[in-house]
Every structure is written in structure tokens, then in C-alpha cells.
C-alpha positions in Angstrom: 0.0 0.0 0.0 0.9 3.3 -0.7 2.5 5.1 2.2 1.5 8.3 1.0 1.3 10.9 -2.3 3.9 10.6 -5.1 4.1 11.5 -9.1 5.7 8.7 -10.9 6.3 7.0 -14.1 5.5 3.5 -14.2 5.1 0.8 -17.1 3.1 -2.1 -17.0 0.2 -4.3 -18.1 -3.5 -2.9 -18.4 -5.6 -5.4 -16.8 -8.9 -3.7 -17.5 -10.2 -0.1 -18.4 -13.8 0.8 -17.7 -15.0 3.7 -20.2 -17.0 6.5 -19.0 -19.1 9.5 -21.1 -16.0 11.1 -20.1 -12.3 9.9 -19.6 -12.1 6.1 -18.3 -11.0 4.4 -15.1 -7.7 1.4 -15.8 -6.3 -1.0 -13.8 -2.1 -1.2 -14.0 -0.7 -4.3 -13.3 2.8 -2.5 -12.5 6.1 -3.9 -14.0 8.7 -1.0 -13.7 7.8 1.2 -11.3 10.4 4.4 -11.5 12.0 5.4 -9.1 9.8 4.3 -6.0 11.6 2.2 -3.6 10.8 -1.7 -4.4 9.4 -2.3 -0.7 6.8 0.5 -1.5 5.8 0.0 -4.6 2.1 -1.1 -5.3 1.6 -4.4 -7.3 -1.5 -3.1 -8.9 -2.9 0.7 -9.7 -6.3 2.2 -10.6 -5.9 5.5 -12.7 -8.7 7.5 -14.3 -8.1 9.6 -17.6 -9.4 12.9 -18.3 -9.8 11.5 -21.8 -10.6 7.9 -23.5 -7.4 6.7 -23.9 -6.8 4.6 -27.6 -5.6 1.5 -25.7 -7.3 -1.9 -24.9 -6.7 -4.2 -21.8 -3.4 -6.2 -22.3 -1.4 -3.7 -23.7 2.0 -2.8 -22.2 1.7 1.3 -22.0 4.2 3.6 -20.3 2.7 6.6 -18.3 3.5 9.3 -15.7 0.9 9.4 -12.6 0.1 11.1 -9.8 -0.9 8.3 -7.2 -2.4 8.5 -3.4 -2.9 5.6 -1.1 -6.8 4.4 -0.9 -8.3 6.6 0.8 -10.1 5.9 4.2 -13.3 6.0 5.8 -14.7 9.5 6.0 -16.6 9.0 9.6 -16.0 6.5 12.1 -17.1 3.1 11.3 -18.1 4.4 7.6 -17.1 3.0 4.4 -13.5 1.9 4.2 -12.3 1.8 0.1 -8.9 1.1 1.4 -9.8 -2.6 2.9 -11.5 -3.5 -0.1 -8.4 -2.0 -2.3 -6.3 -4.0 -0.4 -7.3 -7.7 -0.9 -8.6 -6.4 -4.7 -4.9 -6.0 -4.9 -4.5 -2.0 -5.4 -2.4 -0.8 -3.3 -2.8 3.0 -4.9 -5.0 5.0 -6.7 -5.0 8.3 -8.7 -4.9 10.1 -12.0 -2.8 9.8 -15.2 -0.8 13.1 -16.3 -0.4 13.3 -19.8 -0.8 10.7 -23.0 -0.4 7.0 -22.1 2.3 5.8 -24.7 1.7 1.6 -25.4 5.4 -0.2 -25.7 6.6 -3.0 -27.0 5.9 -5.6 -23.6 9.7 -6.6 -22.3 8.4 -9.6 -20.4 5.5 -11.7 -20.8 2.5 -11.3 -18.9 0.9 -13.9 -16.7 -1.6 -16.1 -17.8 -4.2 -14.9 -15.8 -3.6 -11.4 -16.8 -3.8 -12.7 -20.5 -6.9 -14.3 -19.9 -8.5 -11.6 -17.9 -7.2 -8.8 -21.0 -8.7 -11.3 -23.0 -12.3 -11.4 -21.3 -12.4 -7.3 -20.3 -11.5 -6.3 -24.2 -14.4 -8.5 -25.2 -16.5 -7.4 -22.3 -15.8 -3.6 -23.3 -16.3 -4.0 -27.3 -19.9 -5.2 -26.9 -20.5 -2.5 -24.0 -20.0 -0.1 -26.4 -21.7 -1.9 -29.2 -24.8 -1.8 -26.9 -24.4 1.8 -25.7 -24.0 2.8 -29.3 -27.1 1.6 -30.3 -29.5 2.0 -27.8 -28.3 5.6 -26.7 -29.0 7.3 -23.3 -29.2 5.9 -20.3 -30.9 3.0 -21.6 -27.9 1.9 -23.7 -26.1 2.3 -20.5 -27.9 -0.1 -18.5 -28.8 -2.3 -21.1 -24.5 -2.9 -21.5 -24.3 -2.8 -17.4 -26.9 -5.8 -17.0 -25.5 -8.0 -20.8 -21.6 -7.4 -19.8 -21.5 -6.3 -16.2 -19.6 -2.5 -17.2 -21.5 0.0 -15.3 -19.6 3.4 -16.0 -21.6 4.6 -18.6 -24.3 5.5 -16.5 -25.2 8.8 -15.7 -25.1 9.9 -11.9 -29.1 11.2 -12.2 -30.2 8.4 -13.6 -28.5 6.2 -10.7 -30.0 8.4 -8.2 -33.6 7.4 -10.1 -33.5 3.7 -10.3 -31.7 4.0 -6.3 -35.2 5.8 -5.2 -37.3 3.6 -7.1 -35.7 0.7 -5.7 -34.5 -1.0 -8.4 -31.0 0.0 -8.5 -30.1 -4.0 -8.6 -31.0 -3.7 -12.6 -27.6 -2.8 -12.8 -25.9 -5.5 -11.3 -26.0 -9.2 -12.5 -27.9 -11.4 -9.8 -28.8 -14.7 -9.1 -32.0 -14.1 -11.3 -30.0 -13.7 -14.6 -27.1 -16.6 -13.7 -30.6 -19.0 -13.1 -32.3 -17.6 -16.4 -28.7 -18.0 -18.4 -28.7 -21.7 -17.2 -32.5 -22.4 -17.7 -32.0 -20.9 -21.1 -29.0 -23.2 -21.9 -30.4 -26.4 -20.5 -33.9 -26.2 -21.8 -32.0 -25.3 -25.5 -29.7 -27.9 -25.4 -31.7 -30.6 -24.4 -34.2 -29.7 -26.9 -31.5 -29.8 -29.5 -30.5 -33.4 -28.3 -34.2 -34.5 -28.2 -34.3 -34.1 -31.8 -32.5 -37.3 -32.4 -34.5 -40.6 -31.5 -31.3 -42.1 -31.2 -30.1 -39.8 -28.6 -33.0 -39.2 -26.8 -34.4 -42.7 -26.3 -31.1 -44.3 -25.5 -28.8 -41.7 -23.6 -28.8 -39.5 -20.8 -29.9 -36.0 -22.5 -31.4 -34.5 -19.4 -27.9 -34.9 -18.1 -26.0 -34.0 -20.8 -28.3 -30.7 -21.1 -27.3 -30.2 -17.3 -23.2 -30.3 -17.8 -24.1 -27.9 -21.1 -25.8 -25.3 -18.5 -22.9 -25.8 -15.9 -20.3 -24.5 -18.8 -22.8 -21.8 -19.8 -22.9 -20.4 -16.2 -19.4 -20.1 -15.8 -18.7 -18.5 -19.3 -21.6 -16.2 -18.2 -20.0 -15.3 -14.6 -16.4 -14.9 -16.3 -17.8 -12.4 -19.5 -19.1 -10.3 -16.6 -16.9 -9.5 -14.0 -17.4 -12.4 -11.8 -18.7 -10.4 -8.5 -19.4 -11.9 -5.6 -22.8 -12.0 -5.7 -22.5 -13.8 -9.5 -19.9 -15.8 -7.8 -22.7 -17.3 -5.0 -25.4 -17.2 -8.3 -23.3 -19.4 -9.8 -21.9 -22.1 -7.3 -25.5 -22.4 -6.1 -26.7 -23.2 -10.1 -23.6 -25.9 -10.3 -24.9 -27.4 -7.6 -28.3 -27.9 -8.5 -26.9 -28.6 -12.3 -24.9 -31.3 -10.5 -27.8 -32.8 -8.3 -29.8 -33.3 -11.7 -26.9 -35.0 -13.1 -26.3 -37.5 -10.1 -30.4 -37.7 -9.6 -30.4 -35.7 -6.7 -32.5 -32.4 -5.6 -30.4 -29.4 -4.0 -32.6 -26.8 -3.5 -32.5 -26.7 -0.3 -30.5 -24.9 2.6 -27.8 -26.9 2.1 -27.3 -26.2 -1.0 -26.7 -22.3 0.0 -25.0 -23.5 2.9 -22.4 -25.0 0.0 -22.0 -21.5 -1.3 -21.1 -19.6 1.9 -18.7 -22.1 2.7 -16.9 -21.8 -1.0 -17.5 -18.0 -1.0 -15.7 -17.3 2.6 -12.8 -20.1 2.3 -11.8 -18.5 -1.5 -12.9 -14.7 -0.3 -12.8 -14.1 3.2 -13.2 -10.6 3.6 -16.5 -10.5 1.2 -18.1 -11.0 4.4 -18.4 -7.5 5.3 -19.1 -6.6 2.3 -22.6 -5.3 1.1 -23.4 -7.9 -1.8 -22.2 -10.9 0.3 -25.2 -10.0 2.5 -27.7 -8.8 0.7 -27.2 -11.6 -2.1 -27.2 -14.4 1.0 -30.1 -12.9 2.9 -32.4 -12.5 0.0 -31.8 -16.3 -1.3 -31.5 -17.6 2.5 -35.4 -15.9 2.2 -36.4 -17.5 -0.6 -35.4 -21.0 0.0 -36.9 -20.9 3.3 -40.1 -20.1 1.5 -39.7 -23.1 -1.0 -38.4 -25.7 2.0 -42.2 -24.9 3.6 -44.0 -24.8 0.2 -42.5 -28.4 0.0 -43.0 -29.9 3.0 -46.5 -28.6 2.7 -46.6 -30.3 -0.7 -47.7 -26.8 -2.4 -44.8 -27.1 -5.1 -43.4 -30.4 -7.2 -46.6 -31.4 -9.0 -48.4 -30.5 -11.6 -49.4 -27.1 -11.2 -53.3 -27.5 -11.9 -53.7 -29.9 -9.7 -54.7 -29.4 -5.8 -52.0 -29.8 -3.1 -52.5 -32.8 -0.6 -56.1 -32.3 1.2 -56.7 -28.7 -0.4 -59.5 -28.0 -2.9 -59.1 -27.8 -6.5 -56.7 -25.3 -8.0 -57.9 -22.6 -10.1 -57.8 -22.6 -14.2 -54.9 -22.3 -16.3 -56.0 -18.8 -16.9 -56.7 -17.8 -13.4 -53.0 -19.3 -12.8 -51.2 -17.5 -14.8 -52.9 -14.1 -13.7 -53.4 -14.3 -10.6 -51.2 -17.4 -9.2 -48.0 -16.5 -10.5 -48.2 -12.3 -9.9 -49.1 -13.7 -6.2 -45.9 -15.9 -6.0 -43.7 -13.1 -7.3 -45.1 -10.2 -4.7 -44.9 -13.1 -1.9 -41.5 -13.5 -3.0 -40.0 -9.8 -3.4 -41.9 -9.1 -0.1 -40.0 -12.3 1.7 -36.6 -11.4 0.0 -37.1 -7.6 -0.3 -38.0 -8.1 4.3 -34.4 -10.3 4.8 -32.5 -7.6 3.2 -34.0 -4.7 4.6 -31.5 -4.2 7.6 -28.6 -4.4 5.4 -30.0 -2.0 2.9 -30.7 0.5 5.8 -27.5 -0.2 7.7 -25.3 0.3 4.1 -27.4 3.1 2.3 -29.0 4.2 4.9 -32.3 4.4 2.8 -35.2 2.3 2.4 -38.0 2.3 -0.7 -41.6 1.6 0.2 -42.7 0.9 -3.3 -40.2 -2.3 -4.0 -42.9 -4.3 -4.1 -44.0 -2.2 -7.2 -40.1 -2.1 -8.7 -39.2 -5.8 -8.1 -41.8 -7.2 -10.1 -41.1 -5.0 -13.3 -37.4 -5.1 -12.9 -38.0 -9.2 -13.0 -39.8 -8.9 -16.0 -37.9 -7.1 -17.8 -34.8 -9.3 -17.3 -36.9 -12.4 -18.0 -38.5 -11.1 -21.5 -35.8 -8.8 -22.6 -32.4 -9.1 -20.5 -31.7 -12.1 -20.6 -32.8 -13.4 -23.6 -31.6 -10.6 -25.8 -28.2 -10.6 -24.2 -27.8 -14.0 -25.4 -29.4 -14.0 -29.1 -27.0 -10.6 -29.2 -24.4 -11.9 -28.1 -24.9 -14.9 -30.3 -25.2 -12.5 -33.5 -22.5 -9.8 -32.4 -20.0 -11.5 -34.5 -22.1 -11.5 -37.7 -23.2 -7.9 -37.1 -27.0 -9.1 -36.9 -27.5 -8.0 -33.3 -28.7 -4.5 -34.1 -32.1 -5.5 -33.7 -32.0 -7.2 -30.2 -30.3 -4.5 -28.8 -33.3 -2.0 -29.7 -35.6 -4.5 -28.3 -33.8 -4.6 -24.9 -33.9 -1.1 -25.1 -37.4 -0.7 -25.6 -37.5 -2.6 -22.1 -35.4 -1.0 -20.3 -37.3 2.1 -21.5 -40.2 0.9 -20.1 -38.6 0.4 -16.4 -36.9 3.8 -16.7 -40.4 4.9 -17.5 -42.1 3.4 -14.2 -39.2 4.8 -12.1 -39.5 8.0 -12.8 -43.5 7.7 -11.6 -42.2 5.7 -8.2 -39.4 8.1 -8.1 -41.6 11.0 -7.5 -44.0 9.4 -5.2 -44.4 10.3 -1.9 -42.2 9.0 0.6 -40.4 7.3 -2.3 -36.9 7.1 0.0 -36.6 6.9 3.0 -33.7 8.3 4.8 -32.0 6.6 8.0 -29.8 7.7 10.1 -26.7 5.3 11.3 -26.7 2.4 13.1 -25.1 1.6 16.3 -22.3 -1.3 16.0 -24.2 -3.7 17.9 -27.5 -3.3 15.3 -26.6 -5.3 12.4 -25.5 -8.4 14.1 -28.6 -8.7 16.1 -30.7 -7.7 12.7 -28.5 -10.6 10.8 -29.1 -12.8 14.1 -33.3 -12.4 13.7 -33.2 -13.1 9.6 -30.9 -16.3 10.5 -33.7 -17.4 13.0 -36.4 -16.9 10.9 -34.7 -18.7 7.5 -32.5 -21.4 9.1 -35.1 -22.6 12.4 -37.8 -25.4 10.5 -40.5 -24.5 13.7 -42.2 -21.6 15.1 -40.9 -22.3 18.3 -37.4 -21.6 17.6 -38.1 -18.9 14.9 -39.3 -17.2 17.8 -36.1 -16.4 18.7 -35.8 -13.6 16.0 -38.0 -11.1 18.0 -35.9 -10.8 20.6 -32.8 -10.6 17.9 -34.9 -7.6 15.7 -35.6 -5.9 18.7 -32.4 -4.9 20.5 -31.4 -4.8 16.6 -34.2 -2.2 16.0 -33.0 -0.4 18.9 -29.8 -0.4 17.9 -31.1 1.4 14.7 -32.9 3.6 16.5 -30.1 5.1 18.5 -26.9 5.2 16.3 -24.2 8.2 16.8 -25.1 11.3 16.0 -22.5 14.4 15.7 -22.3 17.6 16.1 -19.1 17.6 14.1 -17.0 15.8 11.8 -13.9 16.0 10.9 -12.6 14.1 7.4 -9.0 12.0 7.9 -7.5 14.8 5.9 -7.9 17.3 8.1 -9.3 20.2 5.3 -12.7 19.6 5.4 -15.5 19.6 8.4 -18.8 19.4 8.6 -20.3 21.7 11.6 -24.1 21.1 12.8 -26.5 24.4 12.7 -29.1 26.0 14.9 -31.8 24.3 13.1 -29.8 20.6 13.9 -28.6 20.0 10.1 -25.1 19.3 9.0 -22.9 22.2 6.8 -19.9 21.8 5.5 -17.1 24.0 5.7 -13.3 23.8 3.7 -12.3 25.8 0.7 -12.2 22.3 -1.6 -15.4 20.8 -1.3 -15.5 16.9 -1.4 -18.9 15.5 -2.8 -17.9 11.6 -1.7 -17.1 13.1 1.9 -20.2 15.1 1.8 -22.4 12.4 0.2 -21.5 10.0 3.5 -22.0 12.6 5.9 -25.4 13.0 5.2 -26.3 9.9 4.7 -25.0 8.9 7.5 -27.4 11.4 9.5 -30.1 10.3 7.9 -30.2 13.3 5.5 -31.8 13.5 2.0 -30.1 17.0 0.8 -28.1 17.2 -2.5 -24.3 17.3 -1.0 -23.9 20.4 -3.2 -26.4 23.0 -1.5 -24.8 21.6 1.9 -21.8 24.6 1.9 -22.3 26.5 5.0 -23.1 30.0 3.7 -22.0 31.3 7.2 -19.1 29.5 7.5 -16.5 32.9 6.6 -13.3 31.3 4.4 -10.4 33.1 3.4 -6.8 31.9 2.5 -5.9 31.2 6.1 -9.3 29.0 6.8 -12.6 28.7 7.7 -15.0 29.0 10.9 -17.9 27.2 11.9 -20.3 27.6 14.5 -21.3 24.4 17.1 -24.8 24.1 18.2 -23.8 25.0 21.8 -22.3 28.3 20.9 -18.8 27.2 20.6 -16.7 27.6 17.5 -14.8 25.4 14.9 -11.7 26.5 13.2 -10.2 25.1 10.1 -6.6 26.3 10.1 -5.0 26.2 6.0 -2.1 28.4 6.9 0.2 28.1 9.7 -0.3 32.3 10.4 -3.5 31.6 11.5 -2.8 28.8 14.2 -2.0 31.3 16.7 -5.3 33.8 16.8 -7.3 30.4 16.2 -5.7 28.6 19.0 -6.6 31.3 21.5 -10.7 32.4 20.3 -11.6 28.7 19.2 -12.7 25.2 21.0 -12.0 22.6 18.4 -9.3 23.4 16.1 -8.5 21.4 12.7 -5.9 21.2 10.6 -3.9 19.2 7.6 -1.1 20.8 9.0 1.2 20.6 12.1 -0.4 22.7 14.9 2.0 24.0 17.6 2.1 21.9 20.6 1.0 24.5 22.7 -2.2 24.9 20.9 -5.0 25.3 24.0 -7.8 24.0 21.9 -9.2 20.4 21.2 -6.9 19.6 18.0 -7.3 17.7 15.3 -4.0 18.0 12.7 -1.8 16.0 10.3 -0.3 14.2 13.4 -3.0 13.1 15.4 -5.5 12.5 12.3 -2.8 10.1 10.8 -3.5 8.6 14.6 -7.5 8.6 14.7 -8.8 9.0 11.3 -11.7 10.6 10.5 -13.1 11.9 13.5 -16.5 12.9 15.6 -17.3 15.0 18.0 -20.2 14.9 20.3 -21.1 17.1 22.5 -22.7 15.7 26.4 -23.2 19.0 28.2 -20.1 19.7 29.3 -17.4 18.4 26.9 -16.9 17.3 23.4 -17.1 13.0 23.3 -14.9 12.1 20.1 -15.2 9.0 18.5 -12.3 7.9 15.8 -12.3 5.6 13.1 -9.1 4.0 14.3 -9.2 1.2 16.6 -6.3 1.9 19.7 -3.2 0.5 18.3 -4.6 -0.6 14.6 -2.3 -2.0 12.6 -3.2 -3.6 9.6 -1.8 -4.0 6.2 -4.2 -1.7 4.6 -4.3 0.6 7.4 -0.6 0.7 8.5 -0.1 2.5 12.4 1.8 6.2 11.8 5.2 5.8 13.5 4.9 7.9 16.9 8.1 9.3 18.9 9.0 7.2 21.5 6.8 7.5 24.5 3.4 8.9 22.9 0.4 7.2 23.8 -2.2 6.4 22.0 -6.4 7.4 21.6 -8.7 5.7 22.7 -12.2 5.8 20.7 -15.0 7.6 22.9 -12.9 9.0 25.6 -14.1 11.6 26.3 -12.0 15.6 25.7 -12.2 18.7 27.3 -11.0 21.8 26.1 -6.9 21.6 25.7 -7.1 17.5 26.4 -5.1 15.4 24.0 -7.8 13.1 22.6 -5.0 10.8 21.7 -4.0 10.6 25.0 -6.3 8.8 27.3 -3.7 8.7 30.1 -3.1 5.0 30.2 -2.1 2.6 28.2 -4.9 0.9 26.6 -4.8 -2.9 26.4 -3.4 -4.3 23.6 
């Protein structure tokens, strides 16, 4: 990792580029890495352009870069890019300055980055086929659900299908891997049934089955292989499998299977967001089928009545009012296991799901997934024109019916932070209410959603943050509303902020118009008539020091500094920082654990002697919040 801002030249491999409607996003697998010391050096690079660039994944390219290390969480306990950057293998981030030149390669590159170059170049020419034909933000998602690129999507029309509740269009799902494997079984063993020969004297159901299996994975590796595909697909292998040794697997187990493979190839995915959504939701759903067929609702002709029921309705009533049923039932089951990770992640929640799901399902059963297929199919003859415009139509449809949810009353709603303690509990009720087979233990989950509930209910709540780099705060007003205050504004920063306190407001309009800025800082006001100063220029730490509480800097502040201080010292310590204020004093809370020292979030060397924070000490006025007094324990 990175250990902290450099320019640089560096040659190496481009693994995969991501194209945007302006300038693209690459990832360098490094080579020669100038003249940054060997034991610093990142393996791997993302770099955005200002510009396309005319190069394609596998070429060998030359460039000059300004790179930072990834950055960190912008509150405590936020959103940490720089875990997931590490075990992605980036240890550095930033922007390219000037042309990229592509070179002759002086050494060969791996075999997996040949056959990932390989993949993403075909991944990106049909993106852009698509996008080219359909146009607009419909060409955009059309190539984000066929090939798995999502850059060419515009940020409005993300913020619409978000609020609608639908933003999962976007993202390839369980629903598409089983659709892609349903397509190629029932095809293929369709084909096969056309010889008597074959049909009447081999195994075609079978054969059909390891057909799908090899479909699945070409269909997980052409887009992106996420880790939400990745549980999509082990879970389809495994029932693939079952028909082939005569066996049914969908059942618990059978997800059981795909935790275990996820989290012994991908450990950390389990803090992240799709692991648990994509789990939860099929954890739902399955527990849903394991009662249907135990009540022996499901595995029977479908017009026929259940054991000891009455008569099912008509083929007609079936399909109209049967089958809309079982998909609202089934959103509503999935759509209730997910909820607490949804609010705990995005800290929103849509009320009109129920409405989204069910369109979003359609179109990826009629148009999706069918049409990425026959496209894809006819891309090399130049016949796929047509398909594309008919996925398009679709997705203009959806895009159509979000804008109306969109604007609905109450269309979002906007949470505030958890406490710690609320997820786990949350996670602990959906576990007892999918895994438990009786009533009696399922039980268990109200106590679980309860002090999880609670939890939600009384997360931390600021009266000012500060960001890890020190140049940027965000003060809360008279009215009890966050405003941020720096001369460079910093939308991501911002964007979590809010969030975070359960606030809807464009990041943009959240400037604090009475926060006065000049070239030496800025000053914010606290709700309790204190004051905030943000110190740019070492002049200014000296009149600041003196007429302010909390002081914050990305500088050095003098040691004799009287107020609460937060500078380029003691933020390399605690990381992004809050403040809270009891009554009496300011309680701060720090993203960095006492003593963290991780690979991806090395500790800054301290001169023999200092001590350490310890997160939610509390700090008076002229305290060291990095100095609780003691040694904390290790």
C-alpha cells in the first residue's frame, strides 16, 4: 500500500479499463515502477483519464501518474475503500498526467492477466456496441446488465432507479445466472431430443445439465465475476450437479455449500454489502420453498390441488393471478431479509419495492436475458442490431415506471446510522427466521430484531465531523442539520456525511453559507455556541488557538495549541473523527481502533513514549484526545 502521495512514471500491463461518457477508469498491473523504492511499490494501480485513452486491456503502456494511497473512511465506522483496495490487490489510486504511450511488452505477462485482458477487451467492445445503439441511459444499463460494465451511466439516472428501488438492474444477480442456465439447458436438451437415437437411448437431461454448468461459468467470467454472481453461480452448479447425479439441491444446504466456498476463496466479502444482501435474500427465498415443499404446495403438476386442499384454479386464473401472487410473496419475503442491510449500508429504504421488483423481474426475464444471449450470439455476424433495440425498448419501459415511483411520496426513506451492535442482532433475527424449521425456535428472531431495532434507533449522532485529511468539516446548525465548511469541497465526503445522518439534501447545496473562508481558513459555528476553526495556513494557528474550542488542521499545529486539535499528526493517529457534545465536553469518536495496525491501514510511527487514543474518551478543552492517560490494552 501506498504510504502516502507521489508523481511517478510506471510501465506495466493494463488489466482492465472501464470507459466513462468522459475519460475512463484502468487498472495497472505494475512492471517498472520508477524510481519508487521496491518495498513501496504497489503491485496493482487504478488510474482515471481525463480522456478515452486509444488502448485496450493487455497492452503494455508507459505513463506518468500522480498516485495516493486508498483513501479511508470518511466517519467512524463508515465505508472503508482502502480494505476493499487491499485484498482487490490495489495498493494506490490516482490520476494519469499526460498521453499513455503503449510499448513493445519486455516480459510476458501472466496467464491470468492474459486471460482476464482477454475477457475485459471482449467485455468492453460489446459494452460499447450496446451503448451505441441503444443511446442514453438505456444503452447504458442495457450494457451494465449483458456485460457487467457499469460506468456509462449517468449519476441522475442512478440516483432514479436508487429511489425507485431498483438499483439491482444494474448489477447481475442470481436471477440472470438461473435464467442463463434455464436458457441453456432447456436449449440444449431440446437440441439433443431431436435425435431418436439420442433421446431414447442416452442420458440428454444430463448432458443438457453439464451444457448449463459451462454456460454459467462462461456467463460469470464475461461479466466481471462479482461476488454475488460468484454465490449465483456455485449455487446453479450445484443444483446442475444434483440433476446430473439424480439428486435435488434446493434446499439450505445447497446455500449453505455457497457460503462455505465464498468465505474459504474470499474471506473478507463477508463485510461486504453484496455478500449480505445476495445471501439474505436467497436464505429468504429458499426458506419459503423448504415450507411450500413440505406442505406439498410445489413439485406437482401445477393444476392440480396440493395434498387435502380443494381444486386449484384454471390455467387462466393461474397464470394471472397465481403466479403475480408468487412473485409479490417472494419480493416481499426477500425484499423483508434484506432490509437491515440495505438500511444499515445506504442508509435508505424504498416503500414501493414491491412495485419495482416485479417490473425489474420482467424485464430481465422477456428482454435481459434473452436478448443478451441472441445478441451476443449474433455480435460477430453484425446481426444483433435489432436485439439491442428491443432490450432497449424494455429498459425504456422500467426507466419509464421509475421516474413515476421516483416521485412518489415517501419514495426514500432516509436513515440515520446504526449503532455497532444493530446489524449483528438484525443478521441474528433473519438467520432465525430462514434457518429454524418450527415456530418455536423462529421465535427467537424477535428478541434478535428488537435490541437490533433499537440499535437502529439510536446510532451516533455528531455535532461535528472531521474528514482524515484534516481540510474539510462538517459543523451542525441552529436548526440541527449538518454544513460543510473547507475551501475544496468533497462530494464523496459530503455524500456520506449526510447519509450517515439520515439526510436527504443534495451534497452540493450543503456549503455553510455562514461559515467565513479566506486563505488562512474557515469557521464554523457548534450548536452550543462554541466555534470550529479550520486552520490552511500556519499564520492563522496562533489567533485560532486562542478564540476557538476545536481546532482542525492538515497541517502541524503547535504543541501549545490550547484547543481540542485535530492535525496532520494526530488525524494520521484517529482518522476521520466525531465529535459529540454531552453538556459539558466534546465526546470524540475515531475511526481507528487503539493501536490498529493492519496492512491496509498501517499505524503512523509515533516518537517514543506517545500514547495512543482511545475511541469515545471523552475531551475537554486543551485535552489530547489521543491521550487517554493510560495505556490501553493491547
Amino acid at each position: 500500500m501506498l504510504d502516502h502521495v507521489r508523481i511517478v512514471k510506471l510501465e506495466g500491463f493494463v488489466e482492465e479499463i472501464d470507459f466513462r461518457p468522459v475519460g475512463a477508469r484502468l487498472v495497472l498491473g505494475v512492471v517498472d515502477h520508477g524510481d519508487m523504492p521496491a518495498d513501496l511499490a504497489p503491485r496493482r494501480v487504478r488510474l482515471t483519464t481525463r480522456k478515452a485513452p486509444a488502448i485496450s486491456a493487455g497492452d503494455y503502456v508507459a505513463l506518468q501518474a500522480r498516485l495516493l494511497p486508498p483513501s479511508r473512511a470518511e466517519l467512524p465506522g463508515g465505508y472503508d475503500f482502502a480494505r476493499d483496495a487491499y485484498f482487490s490487490g490495489v495498493g494506490a489510486v490516482g490520476s494519469t498526467l499526460g498521453g499513455i504511450n503503449v510499448l513493445p511488452a519486455p516480459v510476458d505477462a501472466t496467464w491470468r492477466q492474459k486471460l482476464g485482458a482477454a475477457i475485459d477487451h471482449a467485455r468492453n467492445r460489446l459494452a460499447l456496441r450496446v451503448d451505441a445503439i441503444i443511446g442514453g441511459d438505456e444503452g447504458a444499463i442495457a450494457a451494465a446488465m449483458v456485460t457487467g460494465k457499469r460506468d456509462f451511466l449517468s449519476n441522475d439516472a442512478k440516483d432514479l432507479i436508487r429511489e425507485a428501488g431498483i438499483f439491482h438492474i444494474i448489477t447481475i444477480s442470481g436471477v440472470q445466472m438461473t435464467l442463463v442456465a434455464g436458457i441453456f439447458f432447456v436449449v440444449a436438451r431440446r437440441l439433443l431430443a431431436l435425435s431418436p437415437t439420442l433421446a431414447l437411448g442416452y442420458p440428454i437431461k444430463k448432458w443438457a445439465a453439464g451444457a448449463a454448468m459451462l454456460g454459467s461459468v462462461a456467463y460469470d467470467l464475461c461479466t466481471g465475476s462479482r461476488v454475488g454472481t460468484e454465490r449465483a453461480l456455485i449455487m446453479t452448479l450445484i443444483v446442475l450437479g444434483a440433476v446430473i447425479l439424480d439428486r435435488r439441491a434446493l434446499t439450505m444446504r445447497n446455500l449453505a455449500l455457497a457460503v462455505l466456498a465464498i468465505v474459504a476463496l474470499e474471506p473478507e466479502a463477508i463485510l461486504g454489502v453484496s455478500f449480505q444482501l445476495s445471501f439474505a435474500a436467497v436464505s429468504a427465498l429458499v426458506a419459503v420453498m423448504e415450507a411450500r415443499l413440505a406442505r406439498g404446495e410445489i413439485g406437482q403438476d401445477p393444476f392440480l390441488p396440493p395434498r387435502g386442499r380443494p381444486p386449484r384454479r384454471g390455467p387462466i386464473l393461474f397464470h394471472l393471478v397465481d403466479k403475480p401472487l408468487a412473485l409479490l410473496v417472494a419480493t416481499f419475503c426477500a425484499t423483508s431479509a434484506t432490509a437491515s442491510f440495505m438500511a444499515y449500508h445506504f442508509h435508505d429504504l424504498s416503500p414501493y419495492v414491491l412495485i419495482g421488483n416485479p417490473l425489474t423481474l420482467t424485464v430481465i426475464e422477456l428482454f435481459a436475458v434473452p436478448g443478451a444471449l441472441v445478441g451476443t450470439a449474433l455480435y460477430p455476424l453484425g446481426l444483433d442490431a435489432p436485439v439491442w433495440l428491443y432490450v432497449g425498448q424494455g429498459i425504456h419501459f422500467v426507466l419509464w415506471a421509475a421516474r413515476f415511483i421516483a416521485a412518489a411520496p415517501g419514495s426514500t426513506l432516509h436513515l440515520a446510522a446504526f449503532a455497532p451492535f444493530a446489524l449483528p442482532f438484525l443478521s441474528l433475527a433473519v438467520l432465525s427466521m430462514t434457518l429454524w424449521r418450527t415456530w418455536t425456535f423462529r421465535a427467537m428472531a424477535i428478541p434478535f430484531a428488537a435490541i437490533g431495532i433499537f440499535g437502529a434507533l439510536c446510532g451516533p449522532r455528531y455535532d461535528a465531523i472531521v474528514a482524515p485529511s484534516g481540510d474539510l468539516v462538517a459543523a451542525r446548525d441552529a436548526d440541527g442539520r449538518l454544513e460543510i465548511a473547507g475551501k475544496r469541497f468533497n462530494a464523496f465526503a459530503a455524500e456520506q456525511w449526510l447519509a450517515a445522518d439520515g439526510d436527504g439534501r443534495d451534497p452540493a447545496t450543503t456549503r455553510d453559507p455562514d461559515a467565513p473562508c479566506d486563505r488562512t481558513g474557515c469557521v464554523a459555528a457548534l450548536p452550543e455556541g462554541q466555534s470550529l476553526a479550520l486552520v490552511l495556513d500556519r499564520a492563522a494557528f496562533e489567533e485560532d488557538c486562542a478564540r476557538a474550542e476545536v481546532v482542525v488542521s492538515p497541517l502541524t499545529a503547535p504543541a501549545d495549541c490550547a484547543a481540542l486539535t485535530f492535525d496532520e499528526r494526530k488525524l494520521a493517529t484517529t482518522g476521520a473523527v466525531g465529535l459529540a457534545w454531552d453538556g459539558t465536553r466534546f465526546v470524540v469518536a475515531a475511526d481507528r481502533a487503539a493501536l490498529e495496525d493492519r496492512p491496509w491501514s498501517p499505524a503512523p510511527k509515533r516518537p517514543r513514549g506517545e500514547r495512543v487514543v482511545r475511541p469515545g474518551q471523552p475531551a475537554s478543552k486543551g485535552a489530547d484526545p489521543a491521550d487517554p492517560g493510560e495505556e490501553p490494552p493491547g
